[in-house]
N, C-alpha and C positions, 0 to 999 in steps of 0.2 A: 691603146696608148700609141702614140705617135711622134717621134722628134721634127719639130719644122727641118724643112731642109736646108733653108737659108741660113745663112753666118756669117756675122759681121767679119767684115774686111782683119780687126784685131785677132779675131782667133784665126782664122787662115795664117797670119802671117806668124805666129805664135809658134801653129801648128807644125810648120816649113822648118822653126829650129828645131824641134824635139826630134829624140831619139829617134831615127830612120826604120817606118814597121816593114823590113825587109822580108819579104813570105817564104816561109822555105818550100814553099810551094803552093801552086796556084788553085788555093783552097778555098771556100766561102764557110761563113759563121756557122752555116743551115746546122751541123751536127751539135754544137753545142743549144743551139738554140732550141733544136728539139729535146734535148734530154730536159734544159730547164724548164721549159715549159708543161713536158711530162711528168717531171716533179713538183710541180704546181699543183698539177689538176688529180693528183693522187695522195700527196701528204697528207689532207687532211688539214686535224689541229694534233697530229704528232708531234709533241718537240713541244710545243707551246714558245716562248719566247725563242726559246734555243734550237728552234728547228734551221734555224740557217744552219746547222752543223751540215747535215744530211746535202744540204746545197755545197758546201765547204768540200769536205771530202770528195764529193762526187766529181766536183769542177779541177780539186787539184788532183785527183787522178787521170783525170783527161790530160788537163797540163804535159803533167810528167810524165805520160804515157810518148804525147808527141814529143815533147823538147827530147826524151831520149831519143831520136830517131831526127828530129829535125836540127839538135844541139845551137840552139836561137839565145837561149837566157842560160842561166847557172839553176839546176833545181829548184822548186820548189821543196820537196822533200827527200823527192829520190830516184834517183836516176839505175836504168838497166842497159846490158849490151843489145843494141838493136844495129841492122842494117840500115844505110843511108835511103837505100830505096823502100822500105817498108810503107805500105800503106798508112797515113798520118789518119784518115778517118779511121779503119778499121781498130785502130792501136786506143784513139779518142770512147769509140762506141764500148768495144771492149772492156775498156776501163771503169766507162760509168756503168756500164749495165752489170758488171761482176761489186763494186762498193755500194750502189745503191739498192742491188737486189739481199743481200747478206746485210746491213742494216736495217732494210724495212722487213725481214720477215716476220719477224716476230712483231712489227705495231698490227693495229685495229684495220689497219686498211690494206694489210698485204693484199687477203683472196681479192681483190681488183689488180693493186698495184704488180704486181710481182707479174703476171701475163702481159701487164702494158709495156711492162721494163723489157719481157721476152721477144712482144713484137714490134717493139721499136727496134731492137738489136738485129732483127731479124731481116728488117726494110730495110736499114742502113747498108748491112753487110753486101744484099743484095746487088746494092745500086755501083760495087767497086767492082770493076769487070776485068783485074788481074789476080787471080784466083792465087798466084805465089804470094805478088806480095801484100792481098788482102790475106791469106795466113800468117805473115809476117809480122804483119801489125797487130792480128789478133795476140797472138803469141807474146811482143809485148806488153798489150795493153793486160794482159791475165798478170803477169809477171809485176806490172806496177801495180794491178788493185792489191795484189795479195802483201805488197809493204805498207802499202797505202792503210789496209785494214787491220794490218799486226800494230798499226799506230795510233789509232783511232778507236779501235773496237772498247779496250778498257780506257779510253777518255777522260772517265769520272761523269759524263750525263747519268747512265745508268743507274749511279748513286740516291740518285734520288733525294728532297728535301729532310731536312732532320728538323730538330725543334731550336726555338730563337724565342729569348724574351729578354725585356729589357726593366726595370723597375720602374711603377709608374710615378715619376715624378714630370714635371715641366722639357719639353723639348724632346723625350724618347721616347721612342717610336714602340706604340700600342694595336693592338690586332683592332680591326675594325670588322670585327665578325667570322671573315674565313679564315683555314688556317695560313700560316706562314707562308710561302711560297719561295722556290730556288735560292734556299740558304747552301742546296750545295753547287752552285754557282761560279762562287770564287775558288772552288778548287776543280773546276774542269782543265783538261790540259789544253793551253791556248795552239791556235794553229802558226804564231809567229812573233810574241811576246815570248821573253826571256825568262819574265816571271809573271805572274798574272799581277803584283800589285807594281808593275814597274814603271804605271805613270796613275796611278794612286793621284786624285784631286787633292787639292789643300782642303783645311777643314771649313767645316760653314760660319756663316756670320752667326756669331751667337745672338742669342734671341732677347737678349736685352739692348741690342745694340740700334738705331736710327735705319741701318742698312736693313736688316730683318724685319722692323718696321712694315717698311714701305713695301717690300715684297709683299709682306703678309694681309695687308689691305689693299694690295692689286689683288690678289690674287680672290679677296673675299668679296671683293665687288664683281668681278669679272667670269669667276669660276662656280660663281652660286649658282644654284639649280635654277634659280628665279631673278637673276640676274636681269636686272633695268638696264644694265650697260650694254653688255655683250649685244654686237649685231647678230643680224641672220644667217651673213655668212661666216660668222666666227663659230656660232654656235654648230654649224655645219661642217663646218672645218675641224671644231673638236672630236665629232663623230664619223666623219670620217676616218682619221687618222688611228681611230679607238677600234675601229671594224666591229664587226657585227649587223649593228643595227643598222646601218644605214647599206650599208656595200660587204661584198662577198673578198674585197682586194684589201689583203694583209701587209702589213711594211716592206716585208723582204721583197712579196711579189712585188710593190711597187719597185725596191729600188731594180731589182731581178728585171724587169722589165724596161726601166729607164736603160741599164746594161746593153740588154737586146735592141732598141732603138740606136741607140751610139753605134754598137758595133755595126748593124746594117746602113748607118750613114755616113760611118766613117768608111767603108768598103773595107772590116776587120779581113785577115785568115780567119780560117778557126783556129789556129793555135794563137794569135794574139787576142781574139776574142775570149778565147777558152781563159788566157791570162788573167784577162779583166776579169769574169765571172771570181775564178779562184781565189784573187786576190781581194776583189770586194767581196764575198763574201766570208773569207776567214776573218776578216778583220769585222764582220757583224758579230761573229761570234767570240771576238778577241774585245768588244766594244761593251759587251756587254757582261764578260768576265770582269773587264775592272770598272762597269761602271756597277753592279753588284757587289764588287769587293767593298766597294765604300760605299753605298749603304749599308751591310754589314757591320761594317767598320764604324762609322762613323752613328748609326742609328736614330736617325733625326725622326722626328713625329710627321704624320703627314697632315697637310690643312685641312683636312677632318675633323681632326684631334687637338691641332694646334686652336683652330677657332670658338672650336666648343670651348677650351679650355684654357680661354688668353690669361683669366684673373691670374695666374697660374707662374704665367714667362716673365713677371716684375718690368714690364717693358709699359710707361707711358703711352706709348707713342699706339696699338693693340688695344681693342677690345673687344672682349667675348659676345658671340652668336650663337646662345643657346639653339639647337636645332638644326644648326645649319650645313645644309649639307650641299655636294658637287654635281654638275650636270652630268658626267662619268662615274662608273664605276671609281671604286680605289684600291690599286693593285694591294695584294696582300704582303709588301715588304714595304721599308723605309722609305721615304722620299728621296733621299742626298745623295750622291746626282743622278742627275735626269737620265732615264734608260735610251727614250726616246732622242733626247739631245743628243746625246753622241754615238747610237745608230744613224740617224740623219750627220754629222759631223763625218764619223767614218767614211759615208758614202762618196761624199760629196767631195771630199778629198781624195779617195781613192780614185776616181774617177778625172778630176784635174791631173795626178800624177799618170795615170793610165794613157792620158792622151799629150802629157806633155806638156800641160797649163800653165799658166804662171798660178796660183794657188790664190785660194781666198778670194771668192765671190768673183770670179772672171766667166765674164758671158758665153751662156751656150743654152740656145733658149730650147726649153724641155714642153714638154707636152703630158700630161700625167691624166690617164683615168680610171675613176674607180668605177667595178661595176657592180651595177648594184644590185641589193638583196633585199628580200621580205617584200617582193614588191616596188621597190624603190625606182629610179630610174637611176643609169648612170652619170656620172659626174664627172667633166674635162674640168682641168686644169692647164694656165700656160704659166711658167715660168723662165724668169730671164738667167737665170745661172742653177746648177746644179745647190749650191749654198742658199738661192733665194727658196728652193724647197726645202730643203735642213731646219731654214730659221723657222716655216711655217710647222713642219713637224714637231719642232719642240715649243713652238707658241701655241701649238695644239692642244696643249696638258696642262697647260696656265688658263686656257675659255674653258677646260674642261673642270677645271676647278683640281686638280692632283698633284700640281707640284706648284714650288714657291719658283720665280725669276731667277733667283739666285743657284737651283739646281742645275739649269738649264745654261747658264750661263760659262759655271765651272766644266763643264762638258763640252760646252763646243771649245773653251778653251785648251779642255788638256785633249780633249780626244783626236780630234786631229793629228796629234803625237804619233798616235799608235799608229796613222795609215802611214806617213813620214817613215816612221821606222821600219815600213816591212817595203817599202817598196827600196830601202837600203839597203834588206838583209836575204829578200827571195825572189826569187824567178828574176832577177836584172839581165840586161840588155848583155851580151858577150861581143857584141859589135856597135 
């Protein structure tokens, strides 16, 4: 994956007013860049949806590890006594290699991961050639992972899913064979929501109504398995974004990597790159707490179930498709709202606030690839705004036939919320 390097005249000049990224020192992105990347190619499928935690944690203990030493922003979580001269790398390494080693030992992939974590920590250290204040920084960054993981440790991931059923009448939501999936979800502790349902979507259009309609026969023409409408490149597009089948590149890595291209074009530090990572990804994992709270909540059927079973929704304007099923899998929870929409919403916002954008679809043309799997070849992408990728990720799951228009919708509307509010309430500018 690649960012063009060119940029219109509008964001340069955009860029000139935003907050001023002053360095507390003359640092380059390389250290956070390698730890993400080394948690890429070791997670696995740990975590499943919610593995951006593991990114989460890691990134905001890098954070805090520098701003306590470099004093640039106001914490993210938490702040220690450090000296002004302490090595900002050493404090950075430190940090992620002490939260990310002590989370992954116990997954399926430690015997790899846990040595890669030792000799990344190892290389880094090496390359700081003032031995005081590379202890210096170690010594902080020890000092931050151990709040960092008294915070995170009992989280509520561990929890693990419990049971969810809903009665089978018209419009709620019925297992379509596997079990349930991250019904405990809505009670993980968010990394910078006040409460996890505190931008809670409105409820859906009911299903007798003209609006649900028309979603629901987009969705049956377009999302069918055997779908006569759908192009080649939509159909491509659904599977991509689904991974698996077509590519080895998951959501996070993509947006995880769209991150790492910014920062090496914007000429980041690593503590305002490290920023960015933290703060986009607590908010995947704050995105996907309330966009699960309401499905939950709210328990709508997914077009699976709804299409089989239109005789069902008293809605004219609907009718039933014995048999018919979607070109994707269908996740084992609710439809309402879109998971994928407002991860892609999160992002894409976080990222305009990170560099200072005026918000909502403003140009900054991105380069995206997946690579591929089972044989596959890889896939480029160019896109003209960070949002022009959002909308394609959540138009993803509408070709794929898993969600109504309408899910997708209330998510890019409310989710954005959530990155607004944390880029209010953590890590802000001190100058």
């Amino acid at each position: 994956m690649s960012l063009k390097q060119t940029r219109c005249a509008a964001v340069a000049a955009t860029l000139l007013l935003s907050p001023p990224l002053a360095p507390a020192a003359d640092t380059d992105p390389t250290v956070a860049i390698e730890w993400n990347q080394t948690l890429q190619s070791t997670i696995g499928a740990t975590g499943g949806p919610l593995a951006t935690r593991w990114y989460a944690a890691m990134h905001v203990a890098m954070f805090d590890a520098m701003n306590s030493i470099a004093r640039e922003y106001t914490p993210f979580h938490t702040s220690v006594r450090a000296s002004s001269g302490a090595s900002l790398e050493a404090a950075a390494a430190q940090a992620a290699h002490d939260v990310i080693s002590e989370l992954m030992k116990n997954q399926a992939t430690a015997a790899t991961a846990l040595p890669a974590y030792d000799a990344l920590l190892t290389v880094q250290l090496a390359r700081i050639p003032q031995p005081g204040l590379r202890a210096q920084g170690i010594a902080v960054g020890k000092a931050v992972a151990t709040k960092v993981l008294e915070w995170r440790i009992s989280d509520g991931i561990s929890a693990g899913p419990f049971a969810y059923s809903l009665p089978g009448i018209a419009g709620m939501w019925q297992t379509t064979g596997a079990p349930v999936a991250l019904t405990h979800a809505p009670f993980v502790t968010p990394f910078t929501l006040e409460t996890n349902t505190q931008f809670l979507v409105r409820r859906f259009p009911e299903i007798n109504t003209a609006a649900y309609a028309e979603d629901y026969n987009e969705v049956r023409e377009i999302g069918s398995l055997n779908s006569a409408t759908r192009s080649a490149e939509q159909t491509q597009t659904a599977k991509l974004f689904a991974g698996g089948e077509l590519t080895s590149t998951n959501i996070f890595s993509l947006w995880n990597n769209v991150i790492r291209d910014v920062a090496l074009a914007e000429h980041m530090t690593l503590l305002q790159a490290t920023r960015q990572y933290a703060i986009t990804n607590a908010l995947l994992v704050d995105a996907l707490i309330t966009s699960m709270s309401g499905k939950f909540i709210y328990g709508l059927w997914r077009p699976i179930t709804a299409i089989n079973s239109a005789l069902d929704d008293l809605n004219a304007g609907t009718s039933p498709e014995p048999g018919w099923l979607p070109l994707i899998g269908t996740p084992p929870y609710p439809t309402y709202p879109g998971n994928m929409a407002c991860v892609g919403a999160v992002a894409a916002r976080s990222l305009e606030r990170g560099l200072g954008l005026d918000v909502g679809n403003y140009a900054y043309p991105v380069s995206v690839t997946w690579k591929g799997a089972n044989g596959n070849p890889d896939v480029t992408r160019n896109y003209t705004s960070f949002w022009a990728l959002a909308l394609q990720e959540a138009d993803s799951r509408i070709y794929g036939g898993i969600h109504f228009r309408f899910d997708n919708e209330v998510s890019q509307e409310y989710c954005p919320k959530i990155a607004d509010h944390a880029f209010a309430t953590v890590a802000r500018h001190l100058h």
